[in-house]
N, C-alpha and C positions, 0 to 999 in steps of 0.2 A: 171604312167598315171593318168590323170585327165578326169573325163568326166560327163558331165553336161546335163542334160536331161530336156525334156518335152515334150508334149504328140505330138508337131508338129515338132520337131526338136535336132536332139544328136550333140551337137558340144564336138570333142574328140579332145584334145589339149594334148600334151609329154612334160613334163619339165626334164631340165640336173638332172639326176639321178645321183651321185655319187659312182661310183661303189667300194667296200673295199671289198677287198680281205678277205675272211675265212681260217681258217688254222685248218688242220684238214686231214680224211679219202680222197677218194671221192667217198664215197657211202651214206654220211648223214643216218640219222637215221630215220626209222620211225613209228610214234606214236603206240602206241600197245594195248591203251583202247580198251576195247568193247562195239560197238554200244549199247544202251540200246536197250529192244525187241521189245517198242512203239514210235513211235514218240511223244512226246507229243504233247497234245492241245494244241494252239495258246491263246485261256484264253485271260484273259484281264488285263490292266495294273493295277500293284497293289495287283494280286492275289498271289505273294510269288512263283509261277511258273518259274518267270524269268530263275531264275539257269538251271532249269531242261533243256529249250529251248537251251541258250547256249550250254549247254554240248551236248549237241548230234550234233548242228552246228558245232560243234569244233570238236568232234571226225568223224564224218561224214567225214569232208572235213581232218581228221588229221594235225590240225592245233597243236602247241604248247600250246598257249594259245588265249582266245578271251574273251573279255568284252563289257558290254555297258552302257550306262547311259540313261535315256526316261526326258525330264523335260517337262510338261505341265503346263499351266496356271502359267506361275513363279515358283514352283515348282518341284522338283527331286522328282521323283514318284517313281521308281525303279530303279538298278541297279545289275549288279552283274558280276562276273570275275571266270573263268572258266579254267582249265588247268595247264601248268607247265611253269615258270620263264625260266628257261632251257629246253631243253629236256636231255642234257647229267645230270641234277640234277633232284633232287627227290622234291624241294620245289614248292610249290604250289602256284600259283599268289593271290593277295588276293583282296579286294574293297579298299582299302587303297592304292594298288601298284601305280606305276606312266608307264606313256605311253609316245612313240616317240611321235609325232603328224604331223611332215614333214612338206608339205608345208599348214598343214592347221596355222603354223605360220603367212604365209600373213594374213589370215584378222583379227589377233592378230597385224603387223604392220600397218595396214594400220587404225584399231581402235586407235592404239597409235598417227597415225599422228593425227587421229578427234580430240585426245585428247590435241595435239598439238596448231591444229588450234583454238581451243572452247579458249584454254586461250593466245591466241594471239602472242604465241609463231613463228610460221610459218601461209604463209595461202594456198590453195588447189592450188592458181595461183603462186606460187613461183615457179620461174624456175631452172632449173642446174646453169646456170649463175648467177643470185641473188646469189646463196651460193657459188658459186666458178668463181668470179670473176678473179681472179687470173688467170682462163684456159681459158680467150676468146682469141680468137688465136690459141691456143695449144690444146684445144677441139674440132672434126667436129662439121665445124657450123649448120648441122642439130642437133644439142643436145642444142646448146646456148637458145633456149626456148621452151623446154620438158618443160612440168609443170610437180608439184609432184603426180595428182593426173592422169597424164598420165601413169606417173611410176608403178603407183601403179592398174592403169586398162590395163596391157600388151598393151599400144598405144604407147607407146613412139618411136618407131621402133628398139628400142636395141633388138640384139640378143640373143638367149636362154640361153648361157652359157657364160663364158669365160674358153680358153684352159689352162691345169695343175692347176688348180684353187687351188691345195695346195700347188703352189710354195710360197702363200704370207706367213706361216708359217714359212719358214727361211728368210723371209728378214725380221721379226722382229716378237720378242715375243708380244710387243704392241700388242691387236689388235685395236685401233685407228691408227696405221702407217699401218698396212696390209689395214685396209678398205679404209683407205685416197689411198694408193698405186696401191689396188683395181678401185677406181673411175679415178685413170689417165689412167688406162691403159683400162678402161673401155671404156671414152670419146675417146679416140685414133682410135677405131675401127670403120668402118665403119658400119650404120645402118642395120640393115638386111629388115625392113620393111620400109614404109613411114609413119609421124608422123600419128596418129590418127585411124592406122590397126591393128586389133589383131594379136601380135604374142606372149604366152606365153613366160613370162623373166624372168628367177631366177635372173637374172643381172640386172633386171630392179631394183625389189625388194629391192639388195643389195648396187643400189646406191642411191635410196631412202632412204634405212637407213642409209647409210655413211652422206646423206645430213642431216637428224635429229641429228645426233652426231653433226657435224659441227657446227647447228646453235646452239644446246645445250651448247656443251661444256663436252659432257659425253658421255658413250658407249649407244648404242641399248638395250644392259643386263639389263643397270642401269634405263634406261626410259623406257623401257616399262615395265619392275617391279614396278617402284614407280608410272606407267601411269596408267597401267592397273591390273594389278595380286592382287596390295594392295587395291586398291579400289572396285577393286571387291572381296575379299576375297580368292584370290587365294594364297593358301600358302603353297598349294604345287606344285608352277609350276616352271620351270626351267630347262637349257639348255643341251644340251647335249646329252647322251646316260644315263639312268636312271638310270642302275647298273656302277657306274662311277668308282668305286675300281678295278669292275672285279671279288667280289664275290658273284655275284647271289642273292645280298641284295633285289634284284630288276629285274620285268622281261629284259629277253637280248632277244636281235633281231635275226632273223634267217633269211638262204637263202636257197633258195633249191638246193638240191644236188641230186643225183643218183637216182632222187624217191623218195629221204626223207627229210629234213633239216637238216641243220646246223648251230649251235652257233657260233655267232662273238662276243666274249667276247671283253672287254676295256684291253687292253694291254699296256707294253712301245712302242711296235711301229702300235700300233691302236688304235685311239679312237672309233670307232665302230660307226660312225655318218659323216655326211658330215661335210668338213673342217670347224671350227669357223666363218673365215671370210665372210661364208655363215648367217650365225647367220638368217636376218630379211627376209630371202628366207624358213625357213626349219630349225630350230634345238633346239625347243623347246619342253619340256614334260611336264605334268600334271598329274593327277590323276583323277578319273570318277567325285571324288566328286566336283574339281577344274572345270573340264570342264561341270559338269551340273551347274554352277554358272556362265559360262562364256555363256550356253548357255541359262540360263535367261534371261542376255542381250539383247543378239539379237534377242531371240525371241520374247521381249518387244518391240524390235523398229521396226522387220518387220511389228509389230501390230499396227505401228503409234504414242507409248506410252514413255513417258519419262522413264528412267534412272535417279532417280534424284542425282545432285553431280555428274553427269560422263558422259550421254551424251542425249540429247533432241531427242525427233521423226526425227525433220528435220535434226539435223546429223547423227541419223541410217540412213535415205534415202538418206542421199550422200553416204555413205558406202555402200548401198543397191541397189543401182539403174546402172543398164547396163550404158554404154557407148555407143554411137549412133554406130547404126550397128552391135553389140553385145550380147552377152550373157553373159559379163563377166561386175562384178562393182569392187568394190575396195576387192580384198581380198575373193570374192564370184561369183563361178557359178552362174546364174538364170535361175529358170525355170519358170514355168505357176505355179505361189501362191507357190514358195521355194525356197531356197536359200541353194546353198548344197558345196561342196569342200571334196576331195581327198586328203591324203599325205603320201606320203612314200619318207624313204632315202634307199628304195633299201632292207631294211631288219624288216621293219615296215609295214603296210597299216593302214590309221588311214583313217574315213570316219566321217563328217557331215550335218545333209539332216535336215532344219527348215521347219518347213510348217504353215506359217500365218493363212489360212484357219482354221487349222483345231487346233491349238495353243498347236501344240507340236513342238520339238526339241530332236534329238538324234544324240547320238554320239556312233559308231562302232569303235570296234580298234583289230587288232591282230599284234604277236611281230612275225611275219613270213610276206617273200612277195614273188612272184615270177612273176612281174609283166610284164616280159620279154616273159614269157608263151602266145601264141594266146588263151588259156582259162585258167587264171589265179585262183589256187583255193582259195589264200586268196580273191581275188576280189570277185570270185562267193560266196565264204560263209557269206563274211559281207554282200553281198548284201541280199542274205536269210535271216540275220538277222536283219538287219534295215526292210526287208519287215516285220518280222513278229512283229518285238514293234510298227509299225506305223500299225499291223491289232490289236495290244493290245491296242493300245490308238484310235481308233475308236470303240474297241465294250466296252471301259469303258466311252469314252465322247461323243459319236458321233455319238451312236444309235438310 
């Protein structure tokens, strides 16, 4: 679940969740820390506190594990990671570990398209048809002119998912033939909305990236790594599920079970993430240190400020700016002064909430979800703690 706020209006929008099966008990596990005896103080960002706050959100709500990153003024102010990689293991997450991120991958592609269009590569008016001329005819012709930047603000009127969405893994190892395979059968389907309404689309997403490969000549992986990750110093970001062996090098995802969680380790017959062919929908990971550098960015441009080398004020505000009738822009919720987005694959919740105003930026994340709950506790706990870094970076800058 995604859901986007401000002080006059909640627009709650459901994206296709992937659901992967756990193997295991079914009575999951659960955490068996003990509460510390104080709550700690709320403090202020920078005071070395951080840890302390975490750990007791984390035990509190008996999460696995939970992290977070605060960047103000350009700057990573704090961070810190809290709990266990596993629950069934004993190793400990660290500041250095990497995190799912789900669908906060959209406005990681729809950055890549800015980056696209800035060097003249594609431009925000290219339609489905422009790059696959090939399907007019064979396409409904309400798609022959979606633009990309439709795609990419859920207008296009495509629908939320497409069904068995991991058949495209045996019809070939390629994944440029699954995505290309992907976008026919994609265009085939009748719209679910009419152009120019919101309706949340992982499908929108994924044929927007099939269109970037196409006009490329390369995968989604390969462009938005050499578009975005390297230029921005992201170096340790990258796709998948994080512990990709399956030994716990890395935190693993959990779901809830009987009352407690459970680990979905990477197996031979589980990757532990939603299908590949999903990729520019949801399946990217990072690290706190990666995502406080990605969230200098945009915290720059919702301030109106260049990027220099990678993207101007006036292309963060096409990235940044709602769609008429909306509360969604490319890849970002908008609220009254922030710009926020949700993501989970079901066994992740990854959160982040920019606030121009006040020139911070953070990023929540826990490797547990259970979003399917009418009172979800990964959801309530990051929320508690994204409240409490944004009352840190108020009584350090703002007093």
């Amino acid at each position: 679940m995604r859901l986007y706020k401000s002080k006059k209006a909640v627009v709650s929008t459901i994206s296709m969740l992937m659901i992967l099966t756990a193997c295991g008990s079914n009575k999951g596990t659960k955490i068996k820390d003990e509460l510390p005896q104080a709550k700690p103080a709320t403090g202020m960002a920078g005071d070395g506190n951080l840890k302390s706050i975490v750990n007791y959100i984390r035990v509190e709500a008996g999460l696995p594990a939970l992290a977070a990153v605060m960047v103000h003024d350009g700057e990573v102010i704090e961070l810190a990671a809290d709990g266990l990689r596993s629950i069934e293991d004993n190793q400990n997450v660290t500041t250095e570990d990497k995190w799912h991120l789900g669908s906060l991958t959209k406005s990681m592609t729809s950055t890549l398209a800015a980056r696209l269009v800035r060097k003249g590569e594609i431009q925000w008016s290219t339609t489905i048809s422009d790059v696959y001329p090939e399907m007019i005819g064979m396409m409904k012709p309400e798609y022959e002119a979606v633009r990309l930047d439709e795609l990419l603000s859920h207008t296009s009127g495509m629908r939320r998912s497409i069904s068995n969405i991991d058949k495209y893994e045996y019809i070939s190892s390629d994944i440029n033939t699954q995505r290309q395979k992907m976008v026919e059968d994609a265009l085939s389907l009748s719209p679910k909305m009419t152009k120019g309404q919101y309706l949340y689309s992982n499908l929108g997403y994924m044929v927007a990236g099939a269109m970037l490969e196409k006009v490329m000549g390369n995968t989604w992986e390969t462009l938005i790594t050499d578009n975005v990750f390297i230029p921005l110093n992201m170096k340790d970001s990258h796709f998948g599920a994080p512990d990709k062996q399956g030994t716990v090098m890395q935190p693993v995802g959990h779901v809830a079970k009987g009352g407690g969680w459970e680990a979905v380790k990477v197996s031979a017959s589980n990757i532990a993430d939603n299908p590949v062919v999903l990729g520019p929908a949801g399946t990217v990971h990072a690290s706190l240190t990666d995502m406080g550098h990605y969230l200098i960015a945009h915290l720059a441009g919702a301030k109106n400020r260049h990027v220099p080398d990678f993207l101007t004020a006036q292309e963060f505000k096409k990235l940044h700016t709602p769609m008429e009738n909306s509360h969604y822009a490319l890849g970002w919720g908008v609220g009254e002064n922030f710009l926020t987005h949700n993501g989970s694959n079901t066994m992740w919740l990854a959160t982040i909430e920019i606030s121009a105003d006040k020139n911070t930026a953070i990023f929540v994340v826990t490797n547990a979800a259970d979003l399917d709950k009418n009172d979800s506790t990964a959801a309530r706990a990051s929320k508690k703690l994204l409240h409490e870094l944004m009352a840190r970076s108020d009584a350090a800058f703002n007093h």
